[in-house]
MIGURO-95800 format. One record per residue (C-alpha): residue in three letters; z, x negated, y; residue number from 1. Coordinates in steps of 0.2 Angstrom, whole numbers, plus 5000, padded with zeros to 4 digits. Example, Ala and Ser with C-alpha at 12.3 -4.5 7.8 and 13.67 -1.06 7.14 Angstrom:
% residues 2
R     r     c3     c1     c2     k
R   ALA   5039   4938   4978     1
R   SER   5036   4932   4995     2
END
This chain:
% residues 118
R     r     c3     c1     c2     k
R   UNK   4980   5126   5022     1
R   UNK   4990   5119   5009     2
R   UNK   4989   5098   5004     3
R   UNK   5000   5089   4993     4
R   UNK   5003   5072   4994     5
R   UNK   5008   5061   4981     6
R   UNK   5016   5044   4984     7
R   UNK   5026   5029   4972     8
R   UNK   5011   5023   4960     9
R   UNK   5006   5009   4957    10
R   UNK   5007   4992   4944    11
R   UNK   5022   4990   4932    12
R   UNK   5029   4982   4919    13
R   UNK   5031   4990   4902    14
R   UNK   5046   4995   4900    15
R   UNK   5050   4995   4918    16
R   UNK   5051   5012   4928    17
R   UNK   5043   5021   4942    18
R   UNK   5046   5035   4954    19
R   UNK   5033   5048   4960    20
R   UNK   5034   5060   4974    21
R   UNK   5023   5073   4979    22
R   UNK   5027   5083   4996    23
R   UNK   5018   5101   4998    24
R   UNK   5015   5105   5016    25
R   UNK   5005   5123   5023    26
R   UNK   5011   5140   5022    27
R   UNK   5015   5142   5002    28
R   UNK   5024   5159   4998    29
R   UNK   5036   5162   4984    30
R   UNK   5033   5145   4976    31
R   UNK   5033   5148   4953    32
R   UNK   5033   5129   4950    33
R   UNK   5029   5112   4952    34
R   UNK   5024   5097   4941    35
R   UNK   5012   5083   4936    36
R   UNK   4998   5080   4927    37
R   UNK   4991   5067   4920    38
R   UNK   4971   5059   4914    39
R   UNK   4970   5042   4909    40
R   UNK   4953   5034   4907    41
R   UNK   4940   5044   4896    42
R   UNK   4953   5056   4890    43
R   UNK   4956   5075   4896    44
R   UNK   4970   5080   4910    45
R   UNK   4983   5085   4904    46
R   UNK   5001   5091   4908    47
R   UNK   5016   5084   4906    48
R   UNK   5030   5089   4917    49
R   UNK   5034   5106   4926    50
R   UNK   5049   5112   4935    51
R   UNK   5049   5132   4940    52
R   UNK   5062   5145   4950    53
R   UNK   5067   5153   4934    54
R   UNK   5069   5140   4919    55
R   UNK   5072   5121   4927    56
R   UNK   5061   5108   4919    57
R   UNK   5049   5106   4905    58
R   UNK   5040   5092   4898    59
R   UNK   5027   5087   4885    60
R   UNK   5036   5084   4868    61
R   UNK   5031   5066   4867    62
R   UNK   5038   5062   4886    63
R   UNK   5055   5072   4883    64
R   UNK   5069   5055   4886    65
R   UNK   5058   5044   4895    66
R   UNK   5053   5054   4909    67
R   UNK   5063   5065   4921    68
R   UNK   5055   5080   4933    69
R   UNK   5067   5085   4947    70
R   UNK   5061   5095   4964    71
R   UNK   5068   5098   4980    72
R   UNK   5065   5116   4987    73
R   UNK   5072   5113   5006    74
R   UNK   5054   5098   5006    75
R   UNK   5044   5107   4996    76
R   UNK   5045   5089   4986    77
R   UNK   5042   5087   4967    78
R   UNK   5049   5069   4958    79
R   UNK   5044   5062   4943    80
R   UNK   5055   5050   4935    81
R   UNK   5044   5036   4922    82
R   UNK   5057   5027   4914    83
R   UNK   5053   5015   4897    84
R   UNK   5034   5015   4902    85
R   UNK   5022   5012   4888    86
R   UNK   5004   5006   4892    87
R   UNK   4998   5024   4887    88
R   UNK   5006   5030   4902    89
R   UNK   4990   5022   4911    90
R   UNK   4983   5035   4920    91
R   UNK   4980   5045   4938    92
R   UNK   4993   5056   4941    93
R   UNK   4992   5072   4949    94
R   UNK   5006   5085   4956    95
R   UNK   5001   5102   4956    96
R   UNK   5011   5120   4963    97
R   UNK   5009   5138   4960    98
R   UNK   5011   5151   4973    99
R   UNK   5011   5169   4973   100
R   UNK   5003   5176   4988   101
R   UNK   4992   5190   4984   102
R   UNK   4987   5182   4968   103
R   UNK   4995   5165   4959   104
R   UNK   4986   5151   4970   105
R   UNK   4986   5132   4962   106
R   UNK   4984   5119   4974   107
R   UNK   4984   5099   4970   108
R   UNK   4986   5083   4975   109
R   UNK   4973   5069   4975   110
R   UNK   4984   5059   4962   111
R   UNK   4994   5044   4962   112
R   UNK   4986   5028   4949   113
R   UNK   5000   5023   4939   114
R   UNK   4994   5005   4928   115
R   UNK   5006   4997   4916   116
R   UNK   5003   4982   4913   117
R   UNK   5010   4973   4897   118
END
């Protein structure tokens, strides 16, 4: 069974940074990507961060500068970097991760609550 775990929300100031982890344990096979999602309060999810085997990292437009996506493939451990935070960044965050076992798998974490405050 595959879990991942997300870690490093929480309250911050705006402007202030934040890093979140999210460690993937369970048998994962030829892993295509990682990243994070994000759904603040009334609004759809949506993604904003991705890091794959074959083109490094991607972000959504408006997050390009302010945050930075990085992965460790030896932990199985995606980062998010949240640098310059705005109170629109208010929202859960989730990590996700594709595998190709058979058939593309997604799996996800429970998310991590990231509030700025102002």
């Amino acid at each position: 069974q595959v879990q991942l775990v997300e870690s490093g929300g929480g309250l911050v100031q705006t402007g202030g940074s934040l890093r979140l982890s999210c460690a993937a344990s369970g048998r994962l096979f030829n892993i295509i990507d990682m990243g994070w999602y994000r759904q603040a309060p009334g609004e759809e999810r949506e993604w904003i961060a991705g890091i794959n085997r074959d083109d490094g990292p991607n972000y959504l437009d408006s997050l390009k500068g302010r945050f930075i996506i990085s992965r460790d493939g030896a932990k199985n451990t995606v980062y998010l970097q949240m640098n310059s935070v705005i109170a629109e960044y208010t929202a859960l965050y989730s990590c996700y991760t594709r595998d190709s076992a058979f058939r593309i798998n997604t799996y996800w974490g429970q998310g991590t609550q990231v509030t700025v405050s102002s």
